[in-house]
C-alpha positions as CSV (number, residue, x, y, z in Angstrom):
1,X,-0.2,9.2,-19.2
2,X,-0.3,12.6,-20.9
3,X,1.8,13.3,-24.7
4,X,5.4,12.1,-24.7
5,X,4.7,9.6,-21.6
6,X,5.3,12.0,-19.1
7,X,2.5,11.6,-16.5
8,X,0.0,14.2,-15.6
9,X,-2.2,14.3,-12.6
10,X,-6.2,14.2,-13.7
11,X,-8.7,16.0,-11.7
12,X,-11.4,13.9,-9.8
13,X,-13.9,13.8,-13.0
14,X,-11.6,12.7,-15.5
15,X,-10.4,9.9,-12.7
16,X,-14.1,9.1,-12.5
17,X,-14.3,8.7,-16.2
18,X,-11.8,6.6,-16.3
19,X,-13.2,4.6,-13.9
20,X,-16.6,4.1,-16.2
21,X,-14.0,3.0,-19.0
22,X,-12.2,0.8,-16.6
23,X,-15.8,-1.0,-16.1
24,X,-16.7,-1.6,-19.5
25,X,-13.7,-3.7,-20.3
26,X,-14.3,-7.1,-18.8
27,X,-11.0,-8.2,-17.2
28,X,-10.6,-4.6,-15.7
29,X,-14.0,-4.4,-14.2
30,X,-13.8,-7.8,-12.1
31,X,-10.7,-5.9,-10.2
32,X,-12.4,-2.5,-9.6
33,X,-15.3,-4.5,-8.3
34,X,-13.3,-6.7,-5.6
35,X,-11.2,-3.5,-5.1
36,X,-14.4,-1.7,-4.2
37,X,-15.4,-4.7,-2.2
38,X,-12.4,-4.4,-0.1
39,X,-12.3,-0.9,0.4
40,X,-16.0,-1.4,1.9
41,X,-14.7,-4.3,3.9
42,X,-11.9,-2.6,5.0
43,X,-14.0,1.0,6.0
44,X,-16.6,-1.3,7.9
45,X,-13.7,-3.2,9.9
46,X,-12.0,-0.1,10.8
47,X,-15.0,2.0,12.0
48,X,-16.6,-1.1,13.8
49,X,-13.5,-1.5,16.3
50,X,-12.7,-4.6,16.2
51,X,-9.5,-4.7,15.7
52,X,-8.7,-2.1,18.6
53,X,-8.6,-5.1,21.3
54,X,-6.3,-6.8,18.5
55,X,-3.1,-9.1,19.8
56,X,-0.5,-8.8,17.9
57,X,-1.1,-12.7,16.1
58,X,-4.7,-11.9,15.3
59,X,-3.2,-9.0,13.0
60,X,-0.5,-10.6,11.6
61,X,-2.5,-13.0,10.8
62,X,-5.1,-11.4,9.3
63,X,-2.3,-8.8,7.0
64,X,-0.7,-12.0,6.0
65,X,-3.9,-13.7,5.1
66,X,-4.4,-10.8,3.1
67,X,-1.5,-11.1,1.4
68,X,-1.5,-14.5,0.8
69,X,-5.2,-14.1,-0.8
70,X,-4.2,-11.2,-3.2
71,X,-0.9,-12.8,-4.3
72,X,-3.2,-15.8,-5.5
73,X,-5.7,-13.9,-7.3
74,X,-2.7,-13.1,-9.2
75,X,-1.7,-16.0,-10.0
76,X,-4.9,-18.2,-10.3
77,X,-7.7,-15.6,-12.0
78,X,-6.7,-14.7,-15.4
79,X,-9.0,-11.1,-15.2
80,X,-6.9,-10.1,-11.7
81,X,-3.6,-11.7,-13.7
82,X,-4.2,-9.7,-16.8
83,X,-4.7,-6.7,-15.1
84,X,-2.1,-6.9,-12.6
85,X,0.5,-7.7,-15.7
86,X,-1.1,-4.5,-18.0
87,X,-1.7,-1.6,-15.0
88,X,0.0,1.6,-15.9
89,X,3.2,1.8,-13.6
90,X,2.2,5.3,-12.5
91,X,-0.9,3.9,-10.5
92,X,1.4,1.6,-8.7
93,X,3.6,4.6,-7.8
94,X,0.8,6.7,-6.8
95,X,-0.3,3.9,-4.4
96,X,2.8,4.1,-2.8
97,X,2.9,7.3,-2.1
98,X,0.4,6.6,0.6
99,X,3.7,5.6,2.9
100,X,4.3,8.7,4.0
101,X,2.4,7.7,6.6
102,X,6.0,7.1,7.7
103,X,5.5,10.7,9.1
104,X,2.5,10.2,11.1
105,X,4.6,6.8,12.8
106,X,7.6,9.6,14.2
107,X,5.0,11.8,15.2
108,X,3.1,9.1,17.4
109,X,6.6,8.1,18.6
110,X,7.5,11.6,19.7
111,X,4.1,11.7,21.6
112,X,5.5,8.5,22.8
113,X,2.4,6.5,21.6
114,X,4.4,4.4,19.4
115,X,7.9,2.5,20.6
116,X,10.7,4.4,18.8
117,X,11.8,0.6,18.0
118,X,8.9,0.2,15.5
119,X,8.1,4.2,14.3
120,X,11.4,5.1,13.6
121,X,12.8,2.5,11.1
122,X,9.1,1.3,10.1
123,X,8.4,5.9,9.7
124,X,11.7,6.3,7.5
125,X,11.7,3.1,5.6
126,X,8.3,3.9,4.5
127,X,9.0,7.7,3.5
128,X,12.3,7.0,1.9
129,X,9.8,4.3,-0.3
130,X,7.4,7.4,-0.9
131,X,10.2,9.7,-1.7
132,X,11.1,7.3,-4.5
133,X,7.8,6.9,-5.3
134,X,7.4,10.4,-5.9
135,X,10.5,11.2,-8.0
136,X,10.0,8.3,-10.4
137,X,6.8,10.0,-10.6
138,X,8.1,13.8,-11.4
139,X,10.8,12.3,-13.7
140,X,9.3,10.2,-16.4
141,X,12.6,9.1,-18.2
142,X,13.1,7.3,-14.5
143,X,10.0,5.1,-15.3
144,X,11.2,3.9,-18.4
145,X,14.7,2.4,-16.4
146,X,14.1,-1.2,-15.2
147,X,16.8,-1.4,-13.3
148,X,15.7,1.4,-11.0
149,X,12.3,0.3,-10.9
150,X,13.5,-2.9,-9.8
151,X,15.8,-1.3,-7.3
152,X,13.1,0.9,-5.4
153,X,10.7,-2.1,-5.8
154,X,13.1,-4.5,-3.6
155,X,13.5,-1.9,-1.2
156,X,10.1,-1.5,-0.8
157,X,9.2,-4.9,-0.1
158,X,12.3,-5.3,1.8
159,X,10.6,-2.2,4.4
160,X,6.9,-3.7,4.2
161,X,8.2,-7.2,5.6
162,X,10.3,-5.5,8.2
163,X,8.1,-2.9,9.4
164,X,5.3,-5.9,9.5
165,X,7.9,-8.5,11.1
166,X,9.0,-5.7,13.3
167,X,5.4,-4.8,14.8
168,X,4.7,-8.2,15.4
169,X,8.1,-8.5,17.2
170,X,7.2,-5.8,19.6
171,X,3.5,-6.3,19.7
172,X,4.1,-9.8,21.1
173,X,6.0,-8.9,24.3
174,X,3.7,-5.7,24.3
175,X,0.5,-5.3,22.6
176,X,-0.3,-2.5,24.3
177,X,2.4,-0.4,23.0
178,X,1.1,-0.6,19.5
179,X,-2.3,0.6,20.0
180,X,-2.0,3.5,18.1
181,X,-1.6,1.5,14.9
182,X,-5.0,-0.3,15.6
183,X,-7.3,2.8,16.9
């Protein structure tokens, strides 16, 4: 955060600097290593393929796994903890602003290459979630208001579960007809 707590964007060296700082403080750098771990993990999975043949159970399983795993590194190591109860709320934001991939869903639904059952709540929940994301962002004083933080926070967990619940709905009586989101 830049003077007066309003947030500025850094450039990709000034990001990687504050990476390095990140490592040398020891309950930081045990999360930018497993975070670095599962990006890898994550980049191998994807560009092997295996989860193009995917049934819908095998996927939701392995997201909830996922879930399950993180949410008790949170609670059970102290570095993951620590970090997890100190992380600017800015980078939280800017992670979410990765759901406009809400977009991408009603354009793979108009190609007809996703139901319109799954694209088209799962593509506007997520970009209405972004949108947030990205004026909480642009207004600062809207960071420092708990109750709207809490407010776009419930709504984006209420999305996530649906859009996941959802998928797994429709990829169980047709797996086929969510291919796109595993290719």
């Amino acid at each position: 955060m830049g003077e007066g707590g309003r947030f500025e964007f850094r450039s990709g060296k000034e990001e990687l600097e504050m990476l390095a700082s990140l490592m040398n403080e020891p309950r930081s750098r045990i999360v930018v290593i497993a975070l670095s771990m599962w990006f890898c993990v994550a980049m191998i999975v994807g560009a092997s393929g295996w989860f193009r043949m995917a049934i819908a159970p095998v996927v939701a399983a392995t997201l909830w796994t996922v879930t399950a795993l993180v949410l008790l590194a949170c609670w059970k190591i102290r570095p993951v903890r620590d970090w997890a109860m100190t992380v600017g709320v800015e980078r939280l934001l800017l992670l979410h602003l990765t759901r406009f991939v809400g977009i991408y869903f009603l354009v793979l639904c108009r190609r007809h290459e996703l139901p319109e059952a799954f694209a088209a709540p799962a593509g506007l929940g997520d970009i209405a979630v972004a949108t947030m994301a990205a004026l909480l962002l642009a207004v600062p004083k809207f960071r420092g208001w708990h109750t709207l933080l809490l407010f776009w926070n419930t709504i984006g967990l209420i999305d996530i579960v649906f859009v996941a619940f959802t998928a797994l709905k429709i990829g169980l009586k047709d797996w086929q007809s969510m291919a796109a989101l595993r290719e």
